[in-house]
N, C-alpha and C positions, 0 to 999 in steps of 0.2 A: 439330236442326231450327232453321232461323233465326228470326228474333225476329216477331210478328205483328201488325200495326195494326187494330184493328177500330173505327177509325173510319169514320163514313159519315154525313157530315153530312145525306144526303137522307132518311136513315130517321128513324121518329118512335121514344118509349120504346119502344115494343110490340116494332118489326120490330125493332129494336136487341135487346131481352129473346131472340125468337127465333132473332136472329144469333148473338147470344153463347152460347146454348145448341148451336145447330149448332158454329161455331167451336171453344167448349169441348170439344165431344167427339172433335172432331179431335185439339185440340192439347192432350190432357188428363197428357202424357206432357213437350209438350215444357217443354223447360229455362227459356225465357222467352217471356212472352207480353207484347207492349209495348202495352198501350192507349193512344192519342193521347189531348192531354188535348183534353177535350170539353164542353159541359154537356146533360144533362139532357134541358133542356128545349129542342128541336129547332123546336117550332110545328110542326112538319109535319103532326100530326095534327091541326090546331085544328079542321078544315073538318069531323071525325068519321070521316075515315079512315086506314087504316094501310098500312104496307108491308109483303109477305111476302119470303121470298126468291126471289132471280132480277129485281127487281124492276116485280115483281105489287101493286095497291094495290085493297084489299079493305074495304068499313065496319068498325067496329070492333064491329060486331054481327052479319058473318060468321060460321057457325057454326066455321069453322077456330079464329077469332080466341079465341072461346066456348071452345073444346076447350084450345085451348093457355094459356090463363087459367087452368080448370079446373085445367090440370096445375103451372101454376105456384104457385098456389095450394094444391092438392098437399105441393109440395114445401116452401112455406114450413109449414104444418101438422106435416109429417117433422121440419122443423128445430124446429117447437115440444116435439114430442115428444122428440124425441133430446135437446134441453136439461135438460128434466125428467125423464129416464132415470136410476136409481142403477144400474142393471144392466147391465154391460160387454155380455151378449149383448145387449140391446136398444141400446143407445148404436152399437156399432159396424155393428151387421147394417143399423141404419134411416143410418147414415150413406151406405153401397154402395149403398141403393137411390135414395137422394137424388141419388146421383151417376148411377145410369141413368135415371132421370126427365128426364137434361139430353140423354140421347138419344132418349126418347119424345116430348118437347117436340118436338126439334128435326123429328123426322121429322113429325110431327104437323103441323106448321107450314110444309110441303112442300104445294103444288097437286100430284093427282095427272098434271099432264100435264108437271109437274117432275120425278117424283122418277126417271125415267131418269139424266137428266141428275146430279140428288142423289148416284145409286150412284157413276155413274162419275168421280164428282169424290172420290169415296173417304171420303164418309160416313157414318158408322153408323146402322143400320137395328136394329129391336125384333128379334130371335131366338128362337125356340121354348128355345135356350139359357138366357136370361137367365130366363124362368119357371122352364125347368128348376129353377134354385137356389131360387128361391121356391116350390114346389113340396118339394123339400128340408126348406127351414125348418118350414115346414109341419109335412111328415111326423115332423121332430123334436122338436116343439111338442110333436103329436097323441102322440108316445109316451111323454110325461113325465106324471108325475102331476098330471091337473088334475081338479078333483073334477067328476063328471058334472052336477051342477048347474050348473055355471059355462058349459056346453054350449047350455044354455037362452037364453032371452031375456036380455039383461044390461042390467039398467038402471047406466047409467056416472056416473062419479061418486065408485069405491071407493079410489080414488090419483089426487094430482095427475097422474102418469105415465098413469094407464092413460085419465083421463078427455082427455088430450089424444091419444093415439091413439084413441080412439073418435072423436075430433074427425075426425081423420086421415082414417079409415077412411068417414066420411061424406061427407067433401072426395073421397077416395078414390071412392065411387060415381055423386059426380056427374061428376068428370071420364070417368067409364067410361060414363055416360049420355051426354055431349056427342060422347065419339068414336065410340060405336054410330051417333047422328044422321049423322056425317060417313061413315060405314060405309054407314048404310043410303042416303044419297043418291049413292053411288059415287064418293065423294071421299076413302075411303082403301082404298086397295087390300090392305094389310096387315093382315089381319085378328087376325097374333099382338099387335098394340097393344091388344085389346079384353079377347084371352086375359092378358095380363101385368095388366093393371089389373083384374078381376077376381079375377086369382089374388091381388094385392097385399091387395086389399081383405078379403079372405078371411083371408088373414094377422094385417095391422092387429088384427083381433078378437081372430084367437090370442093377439097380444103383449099385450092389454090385461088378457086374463082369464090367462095367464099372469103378469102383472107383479101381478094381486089377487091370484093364488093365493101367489106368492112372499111377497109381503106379508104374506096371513094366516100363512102358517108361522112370518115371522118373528115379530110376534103372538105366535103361542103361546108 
């Protein structure tokens, strides 16, 4: 795949944030990806608006904008987590999902009267697949010994690790709240975006009260 510029001096941080996450998931394979050198700070959005893609320019208090914040914000959360991770299973599962976040972002961040256009430009789209694995982990959380108390209410807090995915997992339901909003106002047609971050979020908890459980064993 040849080399890719994703410069665009008209876009502000944000639509830039959003490009890059679309882009990324294209060229998540290829060999070189050439970013122009750039700065930063663009002033495009000084006036309080941003660029989507296609160039669409939406307040920066559009609920899209809302949603896909959410999700990046998300994602930095994952990264906090996975840093403070001793546990290879946690360290590496929360890395793969950090990396499909940069295809939820991106679709997220599509007007529904784009994302035709989106598919056939050869896109990555949410998949009833990509829960599938989460769904997975899940199920193999749920069959490991976690003591049935740890089931209950958790107040967080019992490991660095596990109190930053509780973090996660709360960042986690509100970006699931902002994309229902886009859901319910017929602004995202794909309703597996709502089922994926749901199911994430569902997860998140497992890892935390599973990484207390680990802990206390080791304890003992």
């Amino acid at each position: 795949m040849p080399p890719h510029s994703l410069a665009c001096p008209q876009l502000s941080a944000e639509s830039r944030m959003i490009q890059f996450a679309i882009i990324a998931a294209v060229c998540r394979d290829a060999a070189t990806i050439t970013i122009s050198k750039m700065s930063i700070a663009t002033k495009t959005g000084d006036n309080g608006t941003t660029g989507l893609m296609y160039g669409r320019r939406v307040p920066k208090t559009h609920p899209r904008v809302e949603a896909c914040g959410a999700v990046d914000e998300l994602n930095a959360a994952l990264g906090l987590a996975r840093a403070t991770a001793a546990e290879k299973f946690v360290n590496e599962n929360l890395f793969w999902i950090q990396k499909s976040l940069v295809d939820v972002m991106g679709e997220t961040g599509v007007p529904a009267e784009d994302l035709p256009r989106y598919a056939k430009d050869g896109y990555p789209t949410v998949t009833p697949e990509m829960t599938a694995k989460l769904d997975a982990l899940v199920k193999e959380i749920e069959s490991q010994n976690i003591s049935p108390a740890r089931r209950d209410w958790a107040t967080p807090g019992a490991t660095h690790n596990s109190a930053a995915l509780d973090v996660a997992r709360t960042v986690c339901r509100r970006a699931e709240r902002r994309v229902c909003a886009l859901k319910e106002a017929g602004e995202l047609p794909n309703a597996e975006i709502v089922i994926y971050l749901n199911r994430l979020s569902d997860l998140l908890w497992l890892f935390a009260r599973w990484v207390e459980t680990k802990s206390a064993q080791g304890n003992a």
